[in-house]
C-alpha positions in Angstrom: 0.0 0.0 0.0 1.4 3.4 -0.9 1.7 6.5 1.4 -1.2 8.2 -0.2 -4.0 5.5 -0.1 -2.7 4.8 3.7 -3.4 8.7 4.2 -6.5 8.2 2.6 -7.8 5.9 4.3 -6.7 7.4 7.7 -8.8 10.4 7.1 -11.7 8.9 5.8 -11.7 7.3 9.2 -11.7 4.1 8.0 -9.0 1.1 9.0 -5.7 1.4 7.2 -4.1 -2.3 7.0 -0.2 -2.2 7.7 1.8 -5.2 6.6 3.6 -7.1 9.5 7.3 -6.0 7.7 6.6 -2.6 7.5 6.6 -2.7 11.9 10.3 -3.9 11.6 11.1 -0.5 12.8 9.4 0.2 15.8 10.3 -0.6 19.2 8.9 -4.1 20.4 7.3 -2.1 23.1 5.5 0.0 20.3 4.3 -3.0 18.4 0.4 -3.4 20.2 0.0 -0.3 20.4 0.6 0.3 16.1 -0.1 -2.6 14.9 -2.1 -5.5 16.7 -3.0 -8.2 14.4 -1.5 -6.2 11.7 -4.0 -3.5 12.1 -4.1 -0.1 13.6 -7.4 -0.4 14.6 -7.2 -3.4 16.5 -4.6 -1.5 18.3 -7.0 1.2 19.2 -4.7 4.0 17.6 -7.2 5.2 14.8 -10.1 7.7 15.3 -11.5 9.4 12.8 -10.6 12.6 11.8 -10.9 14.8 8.7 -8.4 16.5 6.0 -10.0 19.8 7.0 -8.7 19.7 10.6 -5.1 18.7 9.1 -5.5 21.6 6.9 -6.2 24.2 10.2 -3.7 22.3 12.0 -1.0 23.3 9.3 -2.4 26.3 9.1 -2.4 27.6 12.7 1.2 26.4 12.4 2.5 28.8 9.7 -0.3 31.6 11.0 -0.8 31.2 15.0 1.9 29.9 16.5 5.0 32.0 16.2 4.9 35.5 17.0 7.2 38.1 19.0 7.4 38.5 22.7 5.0 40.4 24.6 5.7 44.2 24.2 8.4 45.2 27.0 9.7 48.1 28.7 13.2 49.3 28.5 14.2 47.6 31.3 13.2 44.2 29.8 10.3 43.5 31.4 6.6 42.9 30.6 4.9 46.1 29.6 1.9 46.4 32.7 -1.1 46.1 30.2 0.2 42.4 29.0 2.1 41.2 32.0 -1.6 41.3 33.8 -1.9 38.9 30.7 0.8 36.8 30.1 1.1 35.9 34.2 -2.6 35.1 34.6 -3.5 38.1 36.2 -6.7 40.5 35.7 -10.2 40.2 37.2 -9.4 39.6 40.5 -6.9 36.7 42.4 -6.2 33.9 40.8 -6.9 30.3 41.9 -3.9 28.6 44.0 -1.2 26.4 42.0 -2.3 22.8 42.9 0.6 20.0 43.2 0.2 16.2 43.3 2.7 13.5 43.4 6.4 13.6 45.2 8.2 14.3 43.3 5.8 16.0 41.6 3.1 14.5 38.7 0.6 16.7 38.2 0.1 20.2 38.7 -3.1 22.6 38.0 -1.9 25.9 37.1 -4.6 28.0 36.3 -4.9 31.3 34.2 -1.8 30.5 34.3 1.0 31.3 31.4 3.7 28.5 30.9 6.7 29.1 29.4 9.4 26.1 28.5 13.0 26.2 27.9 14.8 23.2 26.3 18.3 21.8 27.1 20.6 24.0 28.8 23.9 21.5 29.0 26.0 23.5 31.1 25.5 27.1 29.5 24.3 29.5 32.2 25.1 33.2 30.0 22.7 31.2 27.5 20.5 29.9 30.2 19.8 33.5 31.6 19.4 35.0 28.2 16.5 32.3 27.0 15.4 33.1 31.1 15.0 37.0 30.0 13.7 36.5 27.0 11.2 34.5 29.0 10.4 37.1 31.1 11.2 35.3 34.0 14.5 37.0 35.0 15.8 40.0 35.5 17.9 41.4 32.7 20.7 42.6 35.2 24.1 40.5 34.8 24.6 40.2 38.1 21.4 40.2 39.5 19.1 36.8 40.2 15.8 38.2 40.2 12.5 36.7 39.4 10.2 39.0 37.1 7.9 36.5 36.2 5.0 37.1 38.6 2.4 34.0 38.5 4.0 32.4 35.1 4.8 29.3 35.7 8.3 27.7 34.1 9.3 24.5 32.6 13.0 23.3 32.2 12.4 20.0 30.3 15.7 18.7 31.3 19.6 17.9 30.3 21.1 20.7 32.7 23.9 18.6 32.9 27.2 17.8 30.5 28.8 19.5 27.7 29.5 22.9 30.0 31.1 24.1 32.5 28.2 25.8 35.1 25.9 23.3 35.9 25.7 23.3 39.3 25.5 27.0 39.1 22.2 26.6 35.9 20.5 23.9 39.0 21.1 26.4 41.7 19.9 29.2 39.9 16.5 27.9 38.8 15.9 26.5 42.8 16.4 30.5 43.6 14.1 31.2 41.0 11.9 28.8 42.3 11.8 30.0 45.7 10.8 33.3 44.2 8.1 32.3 42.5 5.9 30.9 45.2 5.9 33.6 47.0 4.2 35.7 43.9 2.3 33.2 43.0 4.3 31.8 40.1 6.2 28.3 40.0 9.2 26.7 38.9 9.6 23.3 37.9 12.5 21.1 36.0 12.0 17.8 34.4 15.3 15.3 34.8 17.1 13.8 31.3 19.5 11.7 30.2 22.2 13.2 31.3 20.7 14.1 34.8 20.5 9.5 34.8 23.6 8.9 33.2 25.7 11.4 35.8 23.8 9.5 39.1 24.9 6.2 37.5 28.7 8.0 37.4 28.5 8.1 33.7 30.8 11.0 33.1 31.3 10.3 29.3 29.9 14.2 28.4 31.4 16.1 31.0 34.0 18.7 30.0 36.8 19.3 32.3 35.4 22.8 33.1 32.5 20.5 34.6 34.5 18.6 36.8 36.6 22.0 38.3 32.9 23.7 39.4 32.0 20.3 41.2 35.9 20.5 43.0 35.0 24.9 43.1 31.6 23.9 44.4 33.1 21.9 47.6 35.3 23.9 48.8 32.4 26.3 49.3 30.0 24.5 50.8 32.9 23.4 53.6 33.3 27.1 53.7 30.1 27.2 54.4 29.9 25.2 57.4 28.4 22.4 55.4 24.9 24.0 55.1 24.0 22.6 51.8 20.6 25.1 51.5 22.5 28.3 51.8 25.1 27.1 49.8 23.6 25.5 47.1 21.0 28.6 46.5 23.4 31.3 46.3 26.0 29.5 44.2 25.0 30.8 41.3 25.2 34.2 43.2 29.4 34.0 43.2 30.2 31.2 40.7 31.8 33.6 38.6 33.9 35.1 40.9 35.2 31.8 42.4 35.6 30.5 38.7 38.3 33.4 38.1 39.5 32.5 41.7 40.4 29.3 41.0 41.6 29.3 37.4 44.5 32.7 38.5 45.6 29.9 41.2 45.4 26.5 39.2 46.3 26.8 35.4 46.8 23.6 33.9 44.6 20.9 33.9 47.0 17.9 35.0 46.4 14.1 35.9 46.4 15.4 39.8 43.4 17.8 39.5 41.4 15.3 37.2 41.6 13.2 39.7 40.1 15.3 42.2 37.5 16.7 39.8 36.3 13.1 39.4 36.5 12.0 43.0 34.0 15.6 43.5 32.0 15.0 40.9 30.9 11.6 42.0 30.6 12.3 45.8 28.0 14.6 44.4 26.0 13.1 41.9 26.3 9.4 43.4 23.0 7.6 44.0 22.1 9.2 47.5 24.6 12.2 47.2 23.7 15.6 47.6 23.1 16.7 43.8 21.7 13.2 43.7 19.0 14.3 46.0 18.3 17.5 44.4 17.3 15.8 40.7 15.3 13.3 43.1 12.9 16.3 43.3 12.4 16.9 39.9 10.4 14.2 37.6 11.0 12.6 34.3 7.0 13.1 33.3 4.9 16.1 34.5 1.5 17.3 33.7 0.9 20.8 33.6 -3.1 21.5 33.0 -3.8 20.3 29.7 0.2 19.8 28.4 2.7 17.3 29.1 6.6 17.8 29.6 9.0 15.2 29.4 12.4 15.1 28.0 12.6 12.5 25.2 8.6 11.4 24.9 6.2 10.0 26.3 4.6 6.8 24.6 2.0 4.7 25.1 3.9 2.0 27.1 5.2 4.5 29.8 1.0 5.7 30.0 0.3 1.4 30.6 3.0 1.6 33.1 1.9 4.4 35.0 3.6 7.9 34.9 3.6 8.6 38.6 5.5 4.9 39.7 7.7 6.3 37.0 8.4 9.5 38.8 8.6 7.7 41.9 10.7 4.9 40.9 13.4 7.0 39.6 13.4 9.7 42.4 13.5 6.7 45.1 17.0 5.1 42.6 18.2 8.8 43.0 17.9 9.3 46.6 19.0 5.5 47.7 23.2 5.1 48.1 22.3 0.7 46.8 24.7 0.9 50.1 21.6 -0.4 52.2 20.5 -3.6 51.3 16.9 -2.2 52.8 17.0 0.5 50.0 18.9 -1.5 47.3 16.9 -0.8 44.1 17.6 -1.2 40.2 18.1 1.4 37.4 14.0 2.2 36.4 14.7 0.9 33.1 11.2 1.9 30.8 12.1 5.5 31.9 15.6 5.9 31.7 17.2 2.9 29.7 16.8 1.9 25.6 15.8 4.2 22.7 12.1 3.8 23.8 12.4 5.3 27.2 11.0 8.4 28.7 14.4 10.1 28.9 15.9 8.5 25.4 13.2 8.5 23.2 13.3 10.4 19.7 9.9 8.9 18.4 8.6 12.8 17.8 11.6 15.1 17.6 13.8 13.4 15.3 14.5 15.4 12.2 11.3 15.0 9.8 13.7 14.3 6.8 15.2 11.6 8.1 12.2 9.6 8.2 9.6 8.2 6.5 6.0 9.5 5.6 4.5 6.3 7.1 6.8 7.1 10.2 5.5 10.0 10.7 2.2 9.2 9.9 2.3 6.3 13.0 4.2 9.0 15.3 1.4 11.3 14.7 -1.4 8.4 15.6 1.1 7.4 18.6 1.0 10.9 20.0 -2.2 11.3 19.5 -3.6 8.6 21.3 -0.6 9.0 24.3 -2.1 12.6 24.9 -5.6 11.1 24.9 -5.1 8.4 26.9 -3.6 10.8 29.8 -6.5 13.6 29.2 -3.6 16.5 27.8 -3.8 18.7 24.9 0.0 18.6 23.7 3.2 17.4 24.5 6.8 19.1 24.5 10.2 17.7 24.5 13.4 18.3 24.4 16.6 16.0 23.7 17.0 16.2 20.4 18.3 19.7 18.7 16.2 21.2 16.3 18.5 22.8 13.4 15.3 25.1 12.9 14.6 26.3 16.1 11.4 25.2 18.1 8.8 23.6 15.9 5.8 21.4 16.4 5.4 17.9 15.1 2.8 15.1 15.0 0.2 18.0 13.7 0.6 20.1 15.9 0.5 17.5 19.1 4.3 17.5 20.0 6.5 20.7 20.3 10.2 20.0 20.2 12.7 22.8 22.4 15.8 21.8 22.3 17.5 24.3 20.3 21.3 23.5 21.1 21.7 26.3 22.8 24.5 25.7 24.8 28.3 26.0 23.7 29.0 22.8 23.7 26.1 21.7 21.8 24.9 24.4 18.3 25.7 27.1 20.1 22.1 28.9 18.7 20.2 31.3 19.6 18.2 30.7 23.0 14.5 30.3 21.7 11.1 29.8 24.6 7.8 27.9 23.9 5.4 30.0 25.3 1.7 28.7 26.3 -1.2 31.3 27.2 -4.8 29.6 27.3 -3.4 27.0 25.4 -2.3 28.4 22.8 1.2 28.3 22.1 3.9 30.0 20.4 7.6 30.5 20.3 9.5 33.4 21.9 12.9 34.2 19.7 14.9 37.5 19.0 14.7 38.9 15.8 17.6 37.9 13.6 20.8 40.3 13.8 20.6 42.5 10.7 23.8 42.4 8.6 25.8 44.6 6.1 26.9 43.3 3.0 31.0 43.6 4.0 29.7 41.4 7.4 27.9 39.2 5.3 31.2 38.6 3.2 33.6 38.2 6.2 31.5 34.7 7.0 31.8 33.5 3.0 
């Protein structure tokens, strides 16, 4: 059967057949849910929809869904008239943020505005830029302030690796996150791949810059008395400072100080160590009123499994040292282990021209009956850099952040999903106009 006909078929509501060999691709996880009995029916994963709704779909795409910040002052922030707006405010106070699950699984947030960032990997001058053009920080270098009011933020994960302030990005957005409660606001942060593969003591992506903040990072919290709270919150207060500190006193980076970079890093991030603990807060799936954020995907499996024991499985392998035979507990392997895992899986934001139509086509019918089958609207993800910014896949179901923002990544321009009554779009800066003797410079 060709791609057309398959379409066809699809949005006549009727039941496209799908030859056995043409599943060879999907994960054996996948398989019921895409083709049971070689059948997409069977499998549940059809319902009937119509070519005009595709057609409004693409076109709120290339009409509706990208558009310029909010208007702002000169100082950066939120001009009055749409702040009142863009944080939920207006017509009286606003209904209490509701949490549920620990760590937490679902949240109600309403009137609220959401705004995502993808994967910071180690970056913080790029992480505070995409914060500002959030509108959730203030635009000060050296201040730490939150501007955001009741917006509430998403970091959808892979802080970690590939840079050399990632202690500083996680203490920063737990400031930020103390902020916000008190006006109402919240901050949350969604654990990937990198967050699992440093707590197992895979160190494979970190850059030596990486290990000296974790040796940087020690020293202060001995100096300060051991009180992790007070030092963890206002690291990213006088990172820099220390960072020039210690490189005027240490210049080289020899077999002696690699050492000790490893032996801090991993009496950190170790299952039951400190920064351990911290990611134990954060989940790898989290609802959000009607949208779902997760770092790779979430698929139809991970729903059967139950997203909450996912949550809780993981945190409980973070927080547990395997020292204690009581506590001993095994890697959560459907969320953090094989391509078709929460925090691994590229099923949506893998690069539409590497695959198929009829790949897309069954990603589309797998997203759509994932967000169904957990009551949510749309999905975003991160984890795999988008060459073109942040887009939206699966019709419009799944919208893909990760722009490779950090250095050690694309090194692109910070770009923010914004949602305001569910309707999102993306926050970017408008591209750097340039002369034709710049333009030649680059040739």
């Amino acid at each position: 059967m060709d791609m057309d006909s398959l379409a066809a078929q699809f949005y006549s509501g009727s039941s496209p057949q799908l030859p056995a060999s043409s599943l060879a691709c999907y994960p054996p996880s996948l398989l019921p849910f895409v083709a049971r009995s070689s059948s997409l029916q069977t499998a549940g994963l059809v319902r009937p929809s119509s070519a005009s709704s595709g057609a409004m779909a693409a076109l709120s795409l290339r009409l509706g869904f990208v558009a310029p910040p909010y208007p702002r002052t000169s100082s950066g922030r939120f001009a009055p008239s749409c702040r009142a707006v863009a944080s939920g405010g207006g017509g009286g106070p606003p209904r209490p943020i509701t949490v549920a699950g620990d760590p937490p699984t679902v949240v109600s947030a309403p009137g609220r505005r959401i705004v995502a960032i993808g994967d910071a990997h180690g970056d913080l001058s790029q992480t505070r830029a995409a914060l500002v053009l959030a509108g959730v920080l203030s635009a000060e270098s050296d201040g730490h302030v939150w501007t955001g009011g009741r917006t509430v933020l998403v970091q959808v994960g892979d802080i970690l690796d590939r840079g050399e302030d990632e202690i500083a990005i996680l203490s920063l957005l737990s400031s930020l996150s103390v902020q916000a409660k008190s006006q109402g606001g919240a901050v949350f942060q969604v654990n990937g791949n990198h967050e699992t593969m440093n707590v197992e003591g895979d160190f494979r992506y970190v850059y030596p810059g990486g290990f000296d903040e974790c040796i940087r990072f020690l020293e202060y919290l001995d100096e300060c008395d051991e009180n992790w709270d007070d030092a963890f919150l206002n690291w990213v207060n006088v990172t820099e400072r220390r960072k020039k500190e210690y490189r005027a006193s240490r210049r080289s980076w020899n077999f002696v100080k690699n050492q000790k970079g490893f032996a801090a890093r991993s009496s950190l991030f170790k299952r039951g160590g400190p920064l351990a603990c911290e990611l134990a807060r954060h989940p790898v799936v989290l609802k959000i009123n009607d949208w779902i954020f997760c770092h790779g995907g979430l698929l139809p499996h991970h729903v059967e499994y139950g997203i909450e024991r996912m949550n809780i499985e993981v945190s409980t392998w973070m927080k547990s040292s395997g020292e204690d035979s009581d506590h001993e507990t095994d890697i959560p392997f459907i969320a953090t282990r094989g391509y078709d895992s929460v925090v691994w899986s590229r099923m949506y934001s893998q690069d539409s021209a590497e695959r198929t139509r009829r790949a897309l086509l069954l990603s589309s019918i797998i997203a759509e009956e994932t967000l169904k089958s957990v009551g949510a609207k749309g999905m975003v993800v991160g984890h795999t850099p988008q060459i073109r910014g942040v887009n939206c896949k699966c019709d419009g179901k799944v919208w893909c952040i990760d722009v490779g923002m950090s250095y050690g990544v694309l090194y692109s321009r910070p770009e923010v999903l914004e949602i305001v009554n569910d309707r999102p779009r993306v926050l970017k800066k408008r591209r750097d106009s340039y002369d034709e003797m710049e333009v030649l410079d680059y040739l």
